[in-house]
N, CA, C and O atoms as a Tripos MOL2 file, in Angstrom:
@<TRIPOS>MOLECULE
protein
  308   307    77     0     0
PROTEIN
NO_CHARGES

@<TRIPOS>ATOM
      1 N         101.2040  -31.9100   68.8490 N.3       1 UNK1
      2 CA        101.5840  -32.1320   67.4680 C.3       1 UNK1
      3 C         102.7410  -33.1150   67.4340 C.2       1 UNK1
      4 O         103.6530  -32.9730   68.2480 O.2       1 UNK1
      5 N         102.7600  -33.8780   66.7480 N.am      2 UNK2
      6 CA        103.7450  -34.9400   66.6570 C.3       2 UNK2
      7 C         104.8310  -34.5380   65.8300 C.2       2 UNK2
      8 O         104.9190  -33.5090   65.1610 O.2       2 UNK2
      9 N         105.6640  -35.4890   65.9570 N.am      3 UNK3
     10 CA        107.3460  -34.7580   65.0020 C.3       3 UNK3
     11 C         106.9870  -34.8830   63.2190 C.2       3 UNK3
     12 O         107.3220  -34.2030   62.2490 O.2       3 UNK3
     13 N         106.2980  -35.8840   63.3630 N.am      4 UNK4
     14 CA        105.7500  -35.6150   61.8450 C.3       4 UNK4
     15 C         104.8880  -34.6880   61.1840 C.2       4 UNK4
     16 O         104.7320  -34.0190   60.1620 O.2       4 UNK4
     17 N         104.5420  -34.9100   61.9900 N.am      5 UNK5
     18 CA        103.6870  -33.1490   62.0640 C.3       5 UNK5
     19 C         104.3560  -31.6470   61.6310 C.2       5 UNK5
     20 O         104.4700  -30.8500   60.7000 O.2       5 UNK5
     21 N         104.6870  -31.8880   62.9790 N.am      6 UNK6
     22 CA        105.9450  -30.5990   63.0510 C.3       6 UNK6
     23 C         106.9800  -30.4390   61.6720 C.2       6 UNK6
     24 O         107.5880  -29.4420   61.2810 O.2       6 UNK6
     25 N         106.9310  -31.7080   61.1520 N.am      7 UNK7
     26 CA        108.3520  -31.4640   60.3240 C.3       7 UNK7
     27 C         107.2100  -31.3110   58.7240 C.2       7 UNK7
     28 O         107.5650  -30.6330   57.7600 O.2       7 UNK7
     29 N         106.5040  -31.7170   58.7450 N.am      8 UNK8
     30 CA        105.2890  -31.3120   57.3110 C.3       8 UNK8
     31 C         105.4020  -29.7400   57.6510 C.2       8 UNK8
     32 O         105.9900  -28.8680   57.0110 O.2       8 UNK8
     33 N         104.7260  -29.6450   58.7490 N.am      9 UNK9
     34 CA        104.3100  -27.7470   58.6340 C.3       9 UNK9
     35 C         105.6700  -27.2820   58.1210 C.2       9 UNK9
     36 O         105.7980  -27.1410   56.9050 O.2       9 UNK9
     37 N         106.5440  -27.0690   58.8140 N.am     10 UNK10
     38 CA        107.7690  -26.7580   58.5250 C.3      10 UNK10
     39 C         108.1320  -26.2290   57.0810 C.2      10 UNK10
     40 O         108.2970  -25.1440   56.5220 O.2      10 UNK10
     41 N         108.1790  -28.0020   56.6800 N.am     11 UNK11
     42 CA        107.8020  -27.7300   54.8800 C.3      11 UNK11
     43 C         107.1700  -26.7760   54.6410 C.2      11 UNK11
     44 O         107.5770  -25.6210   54.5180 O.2      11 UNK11
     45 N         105.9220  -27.2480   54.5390 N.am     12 UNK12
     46 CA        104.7520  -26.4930   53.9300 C.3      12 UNK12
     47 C         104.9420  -25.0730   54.2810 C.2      12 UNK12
     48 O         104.5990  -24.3620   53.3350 O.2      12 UNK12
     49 N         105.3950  -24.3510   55.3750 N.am     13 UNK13
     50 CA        105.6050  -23.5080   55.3670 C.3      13 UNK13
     51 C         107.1530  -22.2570   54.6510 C.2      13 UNK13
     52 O         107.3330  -21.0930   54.2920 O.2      13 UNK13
     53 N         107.9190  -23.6050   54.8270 N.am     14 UNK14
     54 CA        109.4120  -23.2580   53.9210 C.3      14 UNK14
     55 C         108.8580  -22.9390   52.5960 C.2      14 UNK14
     56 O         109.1480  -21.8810   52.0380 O.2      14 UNK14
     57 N         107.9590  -23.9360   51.9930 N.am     15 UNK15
     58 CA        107.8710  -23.8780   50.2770 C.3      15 UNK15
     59 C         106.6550  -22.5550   50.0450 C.2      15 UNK15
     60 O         106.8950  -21.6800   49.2130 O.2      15 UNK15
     61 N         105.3020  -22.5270   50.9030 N.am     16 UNK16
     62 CA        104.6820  -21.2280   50.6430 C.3      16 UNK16
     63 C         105.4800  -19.9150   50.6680 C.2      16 UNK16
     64 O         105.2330  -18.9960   49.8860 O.2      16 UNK16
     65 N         106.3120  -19.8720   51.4690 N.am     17 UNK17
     66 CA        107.6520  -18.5250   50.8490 C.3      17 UNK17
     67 C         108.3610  -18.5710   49.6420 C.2      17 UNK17
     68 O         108.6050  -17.6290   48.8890 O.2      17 UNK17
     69 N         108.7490  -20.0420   49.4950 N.am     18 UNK18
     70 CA        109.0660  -19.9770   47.8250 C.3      18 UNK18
     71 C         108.6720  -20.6490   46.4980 C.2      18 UNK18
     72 O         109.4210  -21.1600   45.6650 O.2      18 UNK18
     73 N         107.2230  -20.5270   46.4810 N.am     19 UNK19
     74 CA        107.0610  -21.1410   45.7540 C.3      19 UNK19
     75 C         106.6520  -20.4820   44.5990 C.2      19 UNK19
     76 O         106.5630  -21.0660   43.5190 O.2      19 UNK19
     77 N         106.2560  -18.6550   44.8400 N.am     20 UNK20
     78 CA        106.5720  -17.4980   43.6770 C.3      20 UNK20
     79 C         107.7890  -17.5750   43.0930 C.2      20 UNK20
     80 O         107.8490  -17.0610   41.9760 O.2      20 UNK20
     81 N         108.9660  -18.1610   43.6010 N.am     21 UNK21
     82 CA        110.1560  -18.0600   42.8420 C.3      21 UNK21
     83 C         110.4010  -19.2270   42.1170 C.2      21 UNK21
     84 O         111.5300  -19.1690   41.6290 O.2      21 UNK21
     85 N         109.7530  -20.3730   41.8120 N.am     22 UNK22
     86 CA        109.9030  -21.4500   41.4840 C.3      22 UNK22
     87 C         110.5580  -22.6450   42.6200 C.2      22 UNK22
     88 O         111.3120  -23.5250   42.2050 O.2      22 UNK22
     89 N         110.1510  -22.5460   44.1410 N.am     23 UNK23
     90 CA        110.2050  -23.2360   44.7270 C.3      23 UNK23
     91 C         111.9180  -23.0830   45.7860 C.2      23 UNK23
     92 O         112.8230  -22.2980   45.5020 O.2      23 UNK23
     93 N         111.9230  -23.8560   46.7140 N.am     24 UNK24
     94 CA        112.9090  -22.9490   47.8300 C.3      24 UNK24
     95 C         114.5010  -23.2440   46.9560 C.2      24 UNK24
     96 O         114.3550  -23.4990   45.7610 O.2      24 UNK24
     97 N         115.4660  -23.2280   47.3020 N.am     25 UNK25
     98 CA        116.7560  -23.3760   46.8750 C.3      25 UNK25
     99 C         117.2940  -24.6720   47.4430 C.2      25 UNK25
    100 O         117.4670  -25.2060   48.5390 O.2      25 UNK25
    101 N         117.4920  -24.9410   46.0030 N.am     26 UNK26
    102 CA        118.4900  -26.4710   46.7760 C.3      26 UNK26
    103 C         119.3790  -26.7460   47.9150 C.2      26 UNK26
    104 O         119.3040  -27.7500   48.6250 O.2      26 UNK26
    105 N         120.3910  -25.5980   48.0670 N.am     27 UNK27
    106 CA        121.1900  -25.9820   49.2040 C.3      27 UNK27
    107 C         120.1840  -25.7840   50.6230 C.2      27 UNK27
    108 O         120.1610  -26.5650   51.5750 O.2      27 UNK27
    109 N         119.2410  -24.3230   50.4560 N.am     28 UNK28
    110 CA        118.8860  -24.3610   51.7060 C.3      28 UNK28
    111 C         118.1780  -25.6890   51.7830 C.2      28 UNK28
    112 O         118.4360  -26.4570   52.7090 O.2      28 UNK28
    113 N         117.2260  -26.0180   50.7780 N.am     29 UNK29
    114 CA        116.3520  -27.3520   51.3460 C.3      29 UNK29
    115 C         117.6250  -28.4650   51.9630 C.2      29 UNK29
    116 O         117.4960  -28.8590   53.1220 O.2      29 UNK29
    117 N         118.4890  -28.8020   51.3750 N.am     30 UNK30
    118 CA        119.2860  -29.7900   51.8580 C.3      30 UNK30
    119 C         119.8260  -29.4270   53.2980 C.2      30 UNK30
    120 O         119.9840  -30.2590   54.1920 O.2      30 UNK30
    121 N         120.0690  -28.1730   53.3970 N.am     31 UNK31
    122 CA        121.0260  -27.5330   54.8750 C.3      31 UNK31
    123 C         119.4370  -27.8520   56.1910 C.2      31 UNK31
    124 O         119.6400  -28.3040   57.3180 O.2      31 UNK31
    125 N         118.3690  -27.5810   55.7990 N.am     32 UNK32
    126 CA        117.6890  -27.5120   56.5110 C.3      32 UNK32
    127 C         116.5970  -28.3780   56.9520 C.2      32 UNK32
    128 O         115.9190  -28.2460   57.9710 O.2      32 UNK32
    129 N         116.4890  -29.5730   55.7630 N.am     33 UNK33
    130 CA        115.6870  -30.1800   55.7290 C.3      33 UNK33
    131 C         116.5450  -31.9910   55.9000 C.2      33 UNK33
    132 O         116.0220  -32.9400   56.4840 O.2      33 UNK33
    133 N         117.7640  -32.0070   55.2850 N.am     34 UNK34
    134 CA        118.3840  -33.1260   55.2590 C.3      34 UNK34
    135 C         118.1190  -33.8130   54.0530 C.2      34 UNK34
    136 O         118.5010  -34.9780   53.9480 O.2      34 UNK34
    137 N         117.2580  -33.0170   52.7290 N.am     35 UNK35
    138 CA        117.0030  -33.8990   51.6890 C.3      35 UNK35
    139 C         117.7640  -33.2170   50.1800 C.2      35 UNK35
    140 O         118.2970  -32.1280   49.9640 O.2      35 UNK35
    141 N         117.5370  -34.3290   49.3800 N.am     36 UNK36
    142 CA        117.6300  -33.6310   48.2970 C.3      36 UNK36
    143 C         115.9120  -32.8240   47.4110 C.2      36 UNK36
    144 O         114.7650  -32.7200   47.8450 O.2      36 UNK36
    145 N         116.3660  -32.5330   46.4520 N.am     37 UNK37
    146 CA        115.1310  -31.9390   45.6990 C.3      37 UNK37
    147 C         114.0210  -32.8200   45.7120 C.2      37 UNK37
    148 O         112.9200  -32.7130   46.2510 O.2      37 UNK37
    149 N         114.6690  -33.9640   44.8150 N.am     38 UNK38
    150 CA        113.4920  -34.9790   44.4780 C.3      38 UNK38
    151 C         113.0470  -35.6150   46.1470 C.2      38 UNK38
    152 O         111.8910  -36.0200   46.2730 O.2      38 UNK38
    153 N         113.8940  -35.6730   47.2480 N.am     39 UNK39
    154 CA        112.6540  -36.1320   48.0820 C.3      39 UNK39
    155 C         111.9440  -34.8670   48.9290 C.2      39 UNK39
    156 O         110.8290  -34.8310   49.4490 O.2      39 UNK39
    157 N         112.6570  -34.1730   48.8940 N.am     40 UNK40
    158 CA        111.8040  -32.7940   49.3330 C.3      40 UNK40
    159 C         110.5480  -32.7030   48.7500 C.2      40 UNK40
    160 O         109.4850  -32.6720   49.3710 O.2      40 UNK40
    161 N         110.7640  -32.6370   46.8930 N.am     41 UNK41
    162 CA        109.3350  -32.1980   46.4040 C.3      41 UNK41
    163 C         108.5160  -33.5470   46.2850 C.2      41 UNK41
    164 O         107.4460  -33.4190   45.6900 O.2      41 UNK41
    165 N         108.7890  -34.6810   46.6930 N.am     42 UNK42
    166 CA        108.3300  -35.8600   46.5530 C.3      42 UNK42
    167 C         107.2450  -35.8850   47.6950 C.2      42 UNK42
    168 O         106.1380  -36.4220   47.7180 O.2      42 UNK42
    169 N         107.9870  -35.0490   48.7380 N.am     43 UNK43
    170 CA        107.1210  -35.4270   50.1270 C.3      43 UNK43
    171 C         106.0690  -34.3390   50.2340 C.2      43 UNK43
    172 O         105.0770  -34.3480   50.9620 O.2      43 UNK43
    173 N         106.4780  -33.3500   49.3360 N.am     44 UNK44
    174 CA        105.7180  -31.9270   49.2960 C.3      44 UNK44
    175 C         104.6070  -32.4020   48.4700 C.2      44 UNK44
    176 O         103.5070  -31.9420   48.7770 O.2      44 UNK44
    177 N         104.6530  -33.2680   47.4360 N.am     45 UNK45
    178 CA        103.4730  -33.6010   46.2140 C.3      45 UNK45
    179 C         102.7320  -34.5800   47.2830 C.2      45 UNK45
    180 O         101.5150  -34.5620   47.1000 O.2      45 UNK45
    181 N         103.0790  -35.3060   48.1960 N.am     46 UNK46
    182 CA        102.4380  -35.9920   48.9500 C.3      46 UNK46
    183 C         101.9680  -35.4630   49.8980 C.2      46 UNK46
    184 O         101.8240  -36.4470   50.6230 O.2      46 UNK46
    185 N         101.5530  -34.5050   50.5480 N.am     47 UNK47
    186 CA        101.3600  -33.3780   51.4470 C.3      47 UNK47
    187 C         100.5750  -32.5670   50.9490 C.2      47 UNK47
    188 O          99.7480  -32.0680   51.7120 O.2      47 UNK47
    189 N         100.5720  -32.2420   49.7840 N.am     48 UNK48
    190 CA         99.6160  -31.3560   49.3470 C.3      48 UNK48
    191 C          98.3360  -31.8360   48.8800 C.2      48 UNK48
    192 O          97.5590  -31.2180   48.1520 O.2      48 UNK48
    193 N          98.1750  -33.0780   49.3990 N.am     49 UNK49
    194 CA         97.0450  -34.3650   49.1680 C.3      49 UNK49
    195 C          96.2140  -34.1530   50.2270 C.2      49 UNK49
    196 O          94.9870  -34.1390   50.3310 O.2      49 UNK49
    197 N          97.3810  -33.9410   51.2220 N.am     50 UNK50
    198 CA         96.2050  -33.9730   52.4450 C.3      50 UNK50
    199 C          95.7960  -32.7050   52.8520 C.2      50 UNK50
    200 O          96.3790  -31.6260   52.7430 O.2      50 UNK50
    201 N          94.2110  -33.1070   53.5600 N.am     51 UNK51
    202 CA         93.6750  -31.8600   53.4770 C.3      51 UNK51
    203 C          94.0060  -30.6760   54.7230 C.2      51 UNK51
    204 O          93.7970  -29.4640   54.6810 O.2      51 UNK51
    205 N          94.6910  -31.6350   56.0020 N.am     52 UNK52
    206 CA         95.2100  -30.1070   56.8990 C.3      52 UNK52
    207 C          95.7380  -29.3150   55.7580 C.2      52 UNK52
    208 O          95.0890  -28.3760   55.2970 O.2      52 UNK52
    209 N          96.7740  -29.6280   55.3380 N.am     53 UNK53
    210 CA         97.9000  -28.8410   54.2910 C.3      53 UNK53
    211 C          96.8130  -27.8190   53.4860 C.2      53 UNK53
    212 O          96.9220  -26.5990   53.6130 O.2      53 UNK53
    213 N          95.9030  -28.3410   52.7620 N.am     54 UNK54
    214 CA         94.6550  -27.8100   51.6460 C.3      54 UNK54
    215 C          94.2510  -26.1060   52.5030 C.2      54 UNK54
    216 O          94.0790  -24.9230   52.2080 O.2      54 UNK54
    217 N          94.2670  -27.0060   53.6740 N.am     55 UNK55
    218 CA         93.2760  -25.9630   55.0140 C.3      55 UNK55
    219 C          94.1760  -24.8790   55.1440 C.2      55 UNK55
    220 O          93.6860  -23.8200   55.5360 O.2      55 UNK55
    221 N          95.4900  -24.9200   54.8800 N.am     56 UNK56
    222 CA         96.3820  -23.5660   55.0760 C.3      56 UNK56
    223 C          97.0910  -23.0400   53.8020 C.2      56 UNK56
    224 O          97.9560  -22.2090   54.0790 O.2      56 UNK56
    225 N          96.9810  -23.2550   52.7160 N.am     57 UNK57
    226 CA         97.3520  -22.4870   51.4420 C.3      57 UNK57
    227 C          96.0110  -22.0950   51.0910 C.2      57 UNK57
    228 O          94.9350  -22.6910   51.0260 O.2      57 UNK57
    229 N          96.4870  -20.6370   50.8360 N.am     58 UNK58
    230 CA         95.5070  -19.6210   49.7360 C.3      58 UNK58
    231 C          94.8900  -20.8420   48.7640 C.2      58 UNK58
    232 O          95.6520  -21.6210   48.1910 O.2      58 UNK58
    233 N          93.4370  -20.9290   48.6380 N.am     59 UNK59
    234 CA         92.7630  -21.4280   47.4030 C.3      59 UNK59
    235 C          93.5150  -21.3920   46.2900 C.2      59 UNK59
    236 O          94.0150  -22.3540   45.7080 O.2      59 UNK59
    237 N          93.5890  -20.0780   45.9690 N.am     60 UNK60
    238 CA         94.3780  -19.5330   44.5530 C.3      60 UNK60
    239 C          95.7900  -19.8330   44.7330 C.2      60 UNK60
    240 O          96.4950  -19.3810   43.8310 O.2      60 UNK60
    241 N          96.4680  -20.5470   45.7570 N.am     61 UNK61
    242 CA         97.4550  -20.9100   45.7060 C.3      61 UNK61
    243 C          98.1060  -22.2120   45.1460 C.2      61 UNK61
    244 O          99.2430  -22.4930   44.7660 O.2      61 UNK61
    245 N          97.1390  -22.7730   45.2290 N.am     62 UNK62
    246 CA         97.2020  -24.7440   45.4020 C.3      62 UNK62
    247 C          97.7750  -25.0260   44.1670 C.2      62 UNK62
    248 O          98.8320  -25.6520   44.2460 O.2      62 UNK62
    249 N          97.4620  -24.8000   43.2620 N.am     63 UNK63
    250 CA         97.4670  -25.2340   41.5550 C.3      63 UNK63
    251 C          98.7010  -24.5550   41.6370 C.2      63 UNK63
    252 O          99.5640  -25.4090   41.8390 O.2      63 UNK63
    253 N          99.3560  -23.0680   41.5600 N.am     64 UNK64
    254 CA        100.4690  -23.0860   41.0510 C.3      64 UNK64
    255 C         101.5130  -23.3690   42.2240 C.2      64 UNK64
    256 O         102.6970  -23.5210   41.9250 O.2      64 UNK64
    257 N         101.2040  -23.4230   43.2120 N.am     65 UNK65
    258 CA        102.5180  -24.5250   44.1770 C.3      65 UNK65
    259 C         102.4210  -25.8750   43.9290 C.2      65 UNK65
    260 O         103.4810  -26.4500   44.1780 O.2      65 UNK65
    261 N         101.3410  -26.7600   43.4400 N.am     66 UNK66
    262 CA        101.4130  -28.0820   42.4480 C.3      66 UNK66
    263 C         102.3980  -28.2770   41.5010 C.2      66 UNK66
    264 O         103.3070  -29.1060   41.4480 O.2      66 UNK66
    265 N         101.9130  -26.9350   40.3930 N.am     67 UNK67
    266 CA        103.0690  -27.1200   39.7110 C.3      67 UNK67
    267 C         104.3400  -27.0390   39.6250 C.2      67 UNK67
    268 O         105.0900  -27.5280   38.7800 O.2      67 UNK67
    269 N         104.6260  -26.2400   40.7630 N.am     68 UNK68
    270 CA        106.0180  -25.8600   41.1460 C.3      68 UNK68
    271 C         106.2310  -26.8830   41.4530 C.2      68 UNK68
    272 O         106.6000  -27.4430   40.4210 O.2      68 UNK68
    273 N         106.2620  -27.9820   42.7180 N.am     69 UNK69
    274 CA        105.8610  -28.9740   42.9390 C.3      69 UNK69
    275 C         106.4140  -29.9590   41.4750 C.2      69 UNK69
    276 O         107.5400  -30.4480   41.3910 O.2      69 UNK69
    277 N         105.7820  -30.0340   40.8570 N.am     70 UNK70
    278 CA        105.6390  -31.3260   39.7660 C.3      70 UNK70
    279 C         106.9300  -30.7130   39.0570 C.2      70 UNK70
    280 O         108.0170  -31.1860   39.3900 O.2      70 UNK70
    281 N         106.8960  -29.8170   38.2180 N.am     71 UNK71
    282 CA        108.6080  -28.9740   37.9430 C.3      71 UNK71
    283 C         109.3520  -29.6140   38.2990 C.2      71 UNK71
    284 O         109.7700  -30.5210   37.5790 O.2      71 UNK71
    285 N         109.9160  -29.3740   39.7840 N.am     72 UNK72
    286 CA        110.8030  -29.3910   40.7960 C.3      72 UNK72
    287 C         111.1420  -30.9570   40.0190 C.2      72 UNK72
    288 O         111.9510  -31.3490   39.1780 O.2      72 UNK72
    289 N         109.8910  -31.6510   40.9250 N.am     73 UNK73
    290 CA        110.3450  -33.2590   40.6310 C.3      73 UNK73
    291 C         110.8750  -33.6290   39.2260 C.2      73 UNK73
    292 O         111.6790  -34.4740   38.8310 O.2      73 UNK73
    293 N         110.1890  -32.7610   38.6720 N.am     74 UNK74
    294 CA        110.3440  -33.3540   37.0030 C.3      74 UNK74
    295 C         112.6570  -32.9320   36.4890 C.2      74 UNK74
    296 O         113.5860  -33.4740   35.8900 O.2      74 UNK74
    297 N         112.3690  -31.6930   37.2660 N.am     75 UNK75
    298 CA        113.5740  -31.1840   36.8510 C.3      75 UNK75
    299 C         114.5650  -31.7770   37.4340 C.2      75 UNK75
    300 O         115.6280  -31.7880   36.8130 O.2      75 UNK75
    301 N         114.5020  -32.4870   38.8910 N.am     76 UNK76
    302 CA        115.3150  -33.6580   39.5900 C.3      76 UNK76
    303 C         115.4000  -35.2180   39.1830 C.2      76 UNK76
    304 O         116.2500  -36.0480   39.5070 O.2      76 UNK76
    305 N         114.2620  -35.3570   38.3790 N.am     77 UNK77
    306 CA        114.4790  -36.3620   37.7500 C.3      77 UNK77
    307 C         116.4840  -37.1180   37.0990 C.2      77 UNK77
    308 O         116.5700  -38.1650   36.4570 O.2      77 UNK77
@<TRIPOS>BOND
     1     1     2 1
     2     2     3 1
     3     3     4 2
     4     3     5 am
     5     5     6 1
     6     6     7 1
     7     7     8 2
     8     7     9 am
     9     9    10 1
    10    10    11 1
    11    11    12 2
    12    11    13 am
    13    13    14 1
    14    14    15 1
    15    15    16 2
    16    15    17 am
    17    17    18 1
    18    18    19 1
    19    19    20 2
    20    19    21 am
    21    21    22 1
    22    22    23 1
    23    23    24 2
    24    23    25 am
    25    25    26 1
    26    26    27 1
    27    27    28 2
    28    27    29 am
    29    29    30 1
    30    30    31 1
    31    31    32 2
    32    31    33 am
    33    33    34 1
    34    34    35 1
    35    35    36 2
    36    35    37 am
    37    37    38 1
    38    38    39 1
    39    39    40 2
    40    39    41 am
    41    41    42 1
    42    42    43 1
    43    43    44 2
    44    43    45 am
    45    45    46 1
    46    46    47 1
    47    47    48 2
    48    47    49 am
    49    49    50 1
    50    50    51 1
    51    51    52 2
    52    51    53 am
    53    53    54 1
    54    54    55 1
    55    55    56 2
    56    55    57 am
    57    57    58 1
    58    58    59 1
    59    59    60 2
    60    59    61 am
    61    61    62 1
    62    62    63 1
    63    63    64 2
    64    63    65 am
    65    65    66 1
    66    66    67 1
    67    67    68 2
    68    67    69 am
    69    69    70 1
    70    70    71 1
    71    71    72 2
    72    71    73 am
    73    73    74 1
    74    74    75 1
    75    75    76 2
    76    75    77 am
    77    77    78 1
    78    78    79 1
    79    79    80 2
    80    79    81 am
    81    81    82 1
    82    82    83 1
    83    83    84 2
    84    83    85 am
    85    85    86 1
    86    86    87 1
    87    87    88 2
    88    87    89 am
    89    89    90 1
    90    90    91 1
    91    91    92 2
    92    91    93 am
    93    93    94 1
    94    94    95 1
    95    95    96 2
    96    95    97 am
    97    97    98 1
    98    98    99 1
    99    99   100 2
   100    99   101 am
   101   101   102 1
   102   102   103 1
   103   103   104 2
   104   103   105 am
   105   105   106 1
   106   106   107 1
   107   107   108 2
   108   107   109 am
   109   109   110 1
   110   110   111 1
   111   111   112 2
   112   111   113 am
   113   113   114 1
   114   114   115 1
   115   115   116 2
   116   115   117 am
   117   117   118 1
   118   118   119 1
   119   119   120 2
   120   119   121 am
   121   121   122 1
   122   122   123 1
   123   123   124 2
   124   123   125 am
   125   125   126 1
   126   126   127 1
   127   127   128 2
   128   127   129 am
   129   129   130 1
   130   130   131 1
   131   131   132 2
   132   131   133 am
   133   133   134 1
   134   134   135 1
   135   135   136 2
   136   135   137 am
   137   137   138 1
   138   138   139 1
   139   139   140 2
   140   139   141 am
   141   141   142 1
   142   142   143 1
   143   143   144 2
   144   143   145 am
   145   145   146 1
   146   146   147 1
   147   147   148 2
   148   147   149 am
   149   149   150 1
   150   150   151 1
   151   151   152 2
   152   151   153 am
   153   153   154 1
   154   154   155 1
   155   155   156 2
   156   155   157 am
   157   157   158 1
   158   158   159 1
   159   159   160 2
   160   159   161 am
   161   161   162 1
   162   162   163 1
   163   163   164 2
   164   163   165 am
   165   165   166 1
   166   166   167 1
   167   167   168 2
   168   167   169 am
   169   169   170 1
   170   170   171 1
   171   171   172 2
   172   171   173 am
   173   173   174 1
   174   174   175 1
   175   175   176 2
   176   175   177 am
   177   177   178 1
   178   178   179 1
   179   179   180 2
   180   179   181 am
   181   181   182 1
   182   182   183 1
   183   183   184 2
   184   183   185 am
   185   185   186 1
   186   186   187 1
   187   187   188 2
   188   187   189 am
   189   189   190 1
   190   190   191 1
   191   191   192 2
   192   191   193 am
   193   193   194 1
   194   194   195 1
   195   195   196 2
   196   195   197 am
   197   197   198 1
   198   198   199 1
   199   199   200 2
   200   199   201 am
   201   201   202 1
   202   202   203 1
   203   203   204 2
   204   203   205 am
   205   205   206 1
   206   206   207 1
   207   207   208 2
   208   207   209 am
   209   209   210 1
   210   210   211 1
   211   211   212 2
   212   211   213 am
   213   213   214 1
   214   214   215 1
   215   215   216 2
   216   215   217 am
   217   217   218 1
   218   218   219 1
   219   219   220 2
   220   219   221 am
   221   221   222 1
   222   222   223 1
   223   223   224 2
   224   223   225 am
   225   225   226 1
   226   226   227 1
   227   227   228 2
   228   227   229 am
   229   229   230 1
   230   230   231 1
   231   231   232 2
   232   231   233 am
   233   233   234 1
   234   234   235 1
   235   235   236 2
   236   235   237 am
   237   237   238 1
   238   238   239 1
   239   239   240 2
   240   239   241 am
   241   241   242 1
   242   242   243 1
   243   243   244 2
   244   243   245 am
   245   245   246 1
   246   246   247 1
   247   247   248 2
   248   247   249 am
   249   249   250 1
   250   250   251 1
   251   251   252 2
   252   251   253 am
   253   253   254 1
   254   254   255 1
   255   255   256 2
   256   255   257 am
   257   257   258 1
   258   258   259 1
   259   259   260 2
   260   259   261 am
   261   261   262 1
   262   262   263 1
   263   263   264 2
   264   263   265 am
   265   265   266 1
   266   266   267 1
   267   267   268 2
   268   267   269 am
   269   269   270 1
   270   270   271 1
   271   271   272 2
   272   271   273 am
   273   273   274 1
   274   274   275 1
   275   275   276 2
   276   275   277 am
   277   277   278 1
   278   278   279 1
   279   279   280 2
   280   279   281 am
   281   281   282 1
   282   282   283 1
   283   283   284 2
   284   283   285 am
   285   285   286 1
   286   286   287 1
   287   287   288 2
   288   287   289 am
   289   289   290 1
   290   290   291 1
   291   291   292 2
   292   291   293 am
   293   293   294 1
   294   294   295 1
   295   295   296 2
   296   295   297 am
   297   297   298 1
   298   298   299 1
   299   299   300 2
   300   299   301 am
   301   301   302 1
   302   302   303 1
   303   303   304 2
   304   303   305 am
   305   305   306 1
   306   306   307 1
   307   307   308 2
@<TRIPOS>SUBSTRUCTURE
     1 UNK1         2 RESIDUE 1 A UNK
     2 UNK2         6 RESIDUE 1 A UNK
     3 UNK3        10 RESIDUE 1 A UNK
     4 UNK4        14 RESIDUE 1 A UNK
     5 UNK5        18 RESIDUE 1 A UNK
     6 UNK6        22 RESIDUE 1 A UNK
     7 UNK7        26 RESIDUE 1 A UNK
     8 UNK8        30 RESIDUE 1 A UNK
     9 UNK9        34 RESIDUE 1 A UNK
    10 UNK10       38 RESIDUE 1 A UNK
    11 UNK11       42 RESIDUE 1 A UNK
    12 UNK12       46 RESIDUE 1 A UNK
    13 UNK13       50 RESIDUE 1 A UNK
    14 UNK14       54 RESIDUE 1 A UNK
    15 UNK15       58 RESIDUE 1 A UNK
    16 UNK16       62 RESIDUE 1 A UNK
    17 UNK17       66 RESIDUE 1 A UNK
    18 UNK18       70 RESIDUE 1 A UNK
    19 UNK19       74 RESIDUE 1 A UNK
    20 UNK20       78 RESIDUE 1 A UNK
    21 UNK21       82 RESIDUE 1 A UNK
    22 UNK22       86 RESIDUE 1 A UNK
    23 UNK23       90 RESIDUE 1 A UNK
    24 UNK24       94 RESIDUE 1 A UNK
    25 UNK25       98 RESIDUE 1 A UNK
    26 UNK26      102 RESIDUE 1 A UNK
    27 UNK27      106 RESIDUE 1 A UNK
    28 UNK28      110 RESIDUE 1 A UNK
    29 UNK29      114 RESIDUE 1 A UNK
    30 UNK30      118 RESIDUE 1 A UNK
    31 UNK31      122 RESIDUE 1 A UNK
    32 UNK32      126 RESIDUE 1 A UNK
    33 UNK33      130 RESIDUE 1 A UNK
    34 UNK34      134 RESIDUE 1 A UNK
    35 UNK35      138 RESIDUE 1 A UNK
    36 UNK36      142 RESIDUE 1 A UNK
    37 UNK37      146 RESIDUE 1 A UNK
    38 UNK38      150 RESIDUE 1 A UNK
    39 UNK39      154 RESIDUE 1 A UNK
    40 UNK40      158 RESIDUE 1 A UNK
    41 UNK41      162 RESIDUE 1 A UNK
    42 UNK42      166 RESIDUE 1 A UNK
    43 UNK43      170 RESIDUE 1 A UNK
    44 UNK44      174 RESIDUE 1 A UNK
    45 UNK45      178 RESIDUE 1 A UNK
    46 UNK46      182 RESIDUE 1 A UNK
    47 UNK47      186 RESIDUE 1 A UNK
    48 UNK48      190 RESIDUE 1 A UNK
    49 UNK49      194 RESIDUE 1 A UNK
    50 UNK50      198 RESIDUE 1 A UNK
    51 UNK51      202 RESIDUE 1 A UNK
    52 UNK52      206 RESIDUE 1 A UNK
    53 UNK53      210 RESIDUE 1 A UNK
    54 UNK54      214 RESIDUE 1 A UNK
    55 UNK55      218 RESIDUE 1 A UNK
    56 UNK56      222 RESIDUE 1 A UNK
    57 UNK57      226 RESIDUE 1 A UNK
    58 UNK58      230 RESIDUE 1 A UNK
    59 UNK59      234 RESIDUE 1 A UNK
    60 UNK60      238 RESIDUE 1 A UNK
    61 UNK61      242 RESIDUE 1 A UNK
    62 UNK62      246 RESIDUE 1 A UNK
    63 UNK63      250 RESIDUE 1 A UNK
    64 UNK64      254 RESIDUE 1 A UNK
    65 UNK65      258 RESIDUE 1 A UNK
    66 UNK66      262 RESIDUE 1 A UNK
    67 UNK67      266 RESIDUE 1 A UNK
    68 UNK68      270 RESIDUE 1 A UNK
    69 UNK69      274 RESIDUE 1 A UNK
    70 UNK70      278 RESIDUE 1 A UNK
    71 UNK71      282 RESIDUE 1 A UNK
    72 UNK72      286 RESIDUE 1 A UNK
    73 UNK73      290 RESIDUE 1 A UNK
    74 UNK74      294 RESIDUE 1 A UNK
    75 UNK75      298 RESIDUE 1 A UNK
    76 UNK76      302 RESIDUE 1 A UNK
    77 UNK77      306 RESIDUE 1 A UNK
């Protein structure tokens, strides 16, 4: 697995823990990830395009971690 790799799952796996709460917490994303919101959920809306990512969220998951997702960005705007 490559570092890009590694660092998507990561994500993808940080935000499927929070994305019932309206998505992870700002400081942790920044402490842990090195970003702010908007490129966190920027890279997350771009990720959830591709289909490994598709292949590991619940079906019934996709649409409302999208929107959390689109929120996020919208609210970092």
């Amino acid at each position: 697995m490559g570092e890009d790799n590694a660092i998507d799952q990561e994500m993808l796996e940080f935000e499927e823990r929070w994305f019932r709460f309206g998505g992870g917490p700002s400081d942790e994303i920044f402490t842990r990830f090195g970003m702010t919101d908007r490129t966190f959920f920027g890279a997350m809306e771009t990720l959830m395009g591709r289909e490994y990512a598709l292949d590991q969220v619940a079906p019934g998951d996709v649409e409302v971690m999208r929107a959390v997702i689109r929120r996020r960005l919208w609210l970092a705007s």
